[in-house]
ZAKE-404807 format. One record per residue (C-alpha): residue in three letters; z, x, y. Coordinates in Angstrom, 2 decimals, padded with zeros to 5 digits. Layout:
- ALA;Z;X;Y
...
***
This chain:
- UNK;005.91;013.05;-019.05
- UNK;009.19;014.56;-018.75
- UNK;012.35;012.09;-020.25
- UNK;013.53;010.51;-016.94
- UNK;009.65;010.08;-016.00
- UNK;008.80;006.13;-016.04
- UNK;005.23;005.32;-018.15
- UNK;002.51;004.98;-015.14
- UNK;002.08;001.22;-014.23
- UNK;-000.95;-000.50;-014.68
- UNK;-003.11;-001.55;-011.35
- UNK;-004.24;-004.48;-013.42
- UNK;-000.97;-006.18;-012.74
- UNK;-001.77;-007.04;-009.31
- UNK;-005.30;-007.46;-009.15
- UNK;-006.34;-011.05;-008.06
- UNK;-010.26;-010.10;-008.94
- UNK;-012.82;-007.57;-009.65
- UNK;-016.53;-007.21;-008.26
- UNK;-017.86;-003.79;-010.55
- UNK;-015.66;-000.95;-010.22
- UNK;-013.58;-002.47;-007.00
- UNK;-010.54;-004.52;-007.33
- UNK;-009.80;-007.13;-005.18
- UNK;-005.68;-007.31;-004.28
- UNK;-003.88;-009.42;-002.11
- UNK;-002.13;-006.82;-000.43
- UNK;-002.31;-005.24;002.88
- UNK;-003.26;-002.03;003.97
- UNK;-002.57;000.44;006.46
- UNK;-003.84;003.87;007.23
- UNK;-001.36;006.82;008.48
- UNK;-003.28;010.01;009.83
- UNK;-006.57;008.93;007.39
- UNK;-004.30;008.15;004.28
- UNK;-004.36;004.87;002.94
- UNK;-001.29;002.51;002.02
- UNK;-001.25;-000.37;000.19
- UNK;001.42;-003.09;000.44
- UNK;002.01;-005.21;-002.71
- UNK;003.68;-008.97;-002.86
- UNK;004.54;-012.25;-003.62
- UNK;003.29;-014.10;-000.79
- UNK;006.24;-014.30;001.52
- UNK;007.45;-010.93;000.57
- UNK;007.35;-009.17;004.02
- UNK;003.84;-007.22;003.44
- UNK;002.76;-008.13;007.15
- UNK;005.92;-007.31;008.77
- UNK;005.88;-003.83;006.96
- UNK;002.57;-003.15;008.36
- UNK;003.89;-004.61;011.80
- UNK;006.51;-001.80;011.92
- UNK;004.39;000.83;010.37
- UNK;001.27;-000.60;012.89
- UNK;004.08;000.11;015.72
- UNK;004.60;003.72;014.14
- UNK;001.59;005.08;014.99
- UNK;-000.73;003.24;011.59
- UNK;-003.85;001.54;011.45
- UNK;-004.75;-001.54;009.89
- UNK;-006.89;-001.51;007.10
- UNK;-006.24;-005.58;006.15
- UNK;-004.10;-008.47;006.00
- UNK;-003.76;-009.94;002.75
- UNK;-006.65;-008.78;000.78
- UNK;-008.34;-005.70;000.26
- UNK;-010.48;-003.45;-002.14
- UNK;-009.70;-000.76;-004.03
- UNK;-012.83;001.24;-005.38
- UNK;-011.95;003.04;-008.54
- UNK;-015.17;004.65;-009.09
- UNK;-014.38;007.58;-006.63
- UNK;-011.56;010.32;-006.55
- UNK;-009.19;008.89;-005.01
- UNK;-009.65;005.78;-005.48
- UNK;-010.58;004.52;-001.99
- UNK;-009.23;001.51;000.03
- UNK;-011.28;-001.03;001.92
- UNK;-011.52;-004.05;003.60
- UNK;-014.12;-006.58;003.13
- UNK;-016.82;-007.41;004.87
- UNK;-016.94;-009.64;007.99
- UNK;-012.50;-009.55;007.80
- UNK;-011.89;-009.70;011.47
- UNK;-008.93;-007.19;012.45
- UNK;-006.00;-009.89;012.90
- UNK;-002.35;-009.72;011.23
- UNK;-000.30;-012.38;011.06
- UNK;002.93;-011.85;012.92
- UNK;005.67;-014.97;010.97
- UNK;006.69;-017.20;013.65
- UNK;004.22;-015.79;016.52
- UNK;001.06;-016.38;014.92
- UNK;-002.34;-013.88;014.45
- UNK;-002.35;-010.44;016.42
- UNK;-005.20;-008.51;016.67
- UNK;-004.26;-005.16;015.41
- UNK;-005.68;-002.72;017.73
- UNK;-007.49;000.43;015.71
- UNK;-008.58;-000.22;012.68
- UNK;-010.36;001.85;009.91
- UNK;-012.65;000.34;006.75
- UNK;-012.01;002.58;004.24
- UNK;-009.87;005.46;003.36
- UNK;-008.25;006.96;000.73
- UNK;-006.12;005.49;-001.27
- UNK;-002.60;007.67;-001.22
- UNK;000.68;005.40;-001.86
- UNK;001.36;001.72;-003.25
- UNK;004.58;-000.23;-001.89
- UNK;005.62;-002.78;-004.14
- UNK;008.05;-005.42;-002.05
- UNK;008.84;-007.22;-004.94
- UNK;010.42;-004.63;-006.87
- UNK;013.71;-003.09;-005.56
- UNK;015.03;000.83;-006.65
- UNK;018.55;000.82;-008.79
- UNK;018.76;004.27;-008.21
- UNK;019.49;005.81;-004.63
- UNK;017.26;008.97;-006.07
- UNK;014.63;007.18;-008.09
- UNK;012.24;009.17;-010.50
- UNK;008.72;009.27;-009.02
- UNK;006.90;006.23;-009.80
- UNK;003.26;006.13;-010.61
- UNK;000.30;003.54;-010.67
- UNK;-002.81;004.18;-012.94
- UNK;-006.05;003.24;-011.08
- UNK;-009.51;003.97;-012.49
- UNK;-008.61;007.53;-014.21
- UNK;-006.13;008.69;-010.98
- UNK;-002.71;008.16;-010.62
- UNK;-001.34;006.87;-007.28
- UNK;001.98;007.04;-006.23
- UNK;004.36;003.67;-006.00
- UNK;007.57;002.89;-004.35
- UNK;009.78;-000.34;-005.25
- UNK;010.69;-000.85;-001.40
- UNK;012.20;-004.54;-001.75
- UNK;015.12;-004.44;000.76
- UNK;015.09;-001.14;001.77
- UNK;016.27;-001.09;005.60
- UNK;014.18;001.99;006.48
- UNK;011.41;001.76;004.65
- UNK;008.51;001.74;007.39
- UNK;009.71;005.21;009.06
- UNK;010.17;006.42;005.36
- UNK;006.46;005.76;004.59
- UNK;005.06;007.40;007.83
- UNK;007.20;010.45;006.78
- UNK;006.33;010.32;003.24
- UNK;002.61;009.65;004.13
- UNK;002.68;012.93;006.54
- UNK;004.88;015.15;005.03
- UNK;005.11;014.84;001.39
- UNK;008.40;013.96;-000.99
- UNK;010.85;016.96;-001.75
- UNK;010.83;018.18;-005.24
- UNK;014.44;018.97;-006.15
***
């Protein structure tokens, strides 16, 4: 890795569980145009109301507050379990259903809300799950975060 490359993170620090190869994480998950992104958090931390706004971009719902990621396949994929009706919790309102929803997809970007950027330009952060390495952005209290993701998601990050 070059010098200003952080070490890849380890998945392990936010898995709640493990059934095999799958990992069982209380995060949600959404799905932009088949592409699957996985919201990490303290409970509290705003991983509903990010997949609210990205839901209201255009996403689909994978799950709220718990899914599993399979790290037996390349890429890892994303899932949610069996029998999880397709509600999200909406703070304040109570459970929505979500509209569309997909079961599993692969996995393409991790959003940790607990973790903020120092830099406006940040290096490009990596997770390590199974043998693949996932992208991760440290979105605590980023204002424009949800339209960021459904551009990053569809068109890629700039390399300059």
């Amino acid at each position: 890795m070059a010098d200003d490359q952080p070490t890849p993170e380890d998945i392990a620090a936010w898995v709640a569980g493990r059934e095999g190869p799958r990992l069982w994480l209380n995060a949600t998950g959404v799905a932009i145009d088949g592409l699957g992104i996985v919201i990490l958090g303290a409970p509290g931390s705003g991983k509903s109301t990010l997949a609210l706004e990205l839901l209201s971009l255009g996403a689909s719902l994978i799950a709220d507050d718990g899914l599993w990621v399979a790290t037996d396949s390349d890429p890892p994929t994303v899932a949610r379990a069996t029998g999880v009706p397709d509600l999200i919790e909406a703070r304040g309102i109570g459970l929505l259903h979500a509209g569309v929803t997909v079961t599993d997809v692969p996995l393409a970007l991790l959003v940790d809300l607990d973790h903020s950027e120092s830099r406006r330009l940040p290096p490009r952060r990596l997770v390590a799950v199974g043998n693949a390495l996932c992208p991760l952005i440290r979105g605590a209290g980023l204002s424009t975060l949800a339209p960021a993701i459904l551009l990053l998601a569809r068109h890629g990050r700039a390399d300059v």
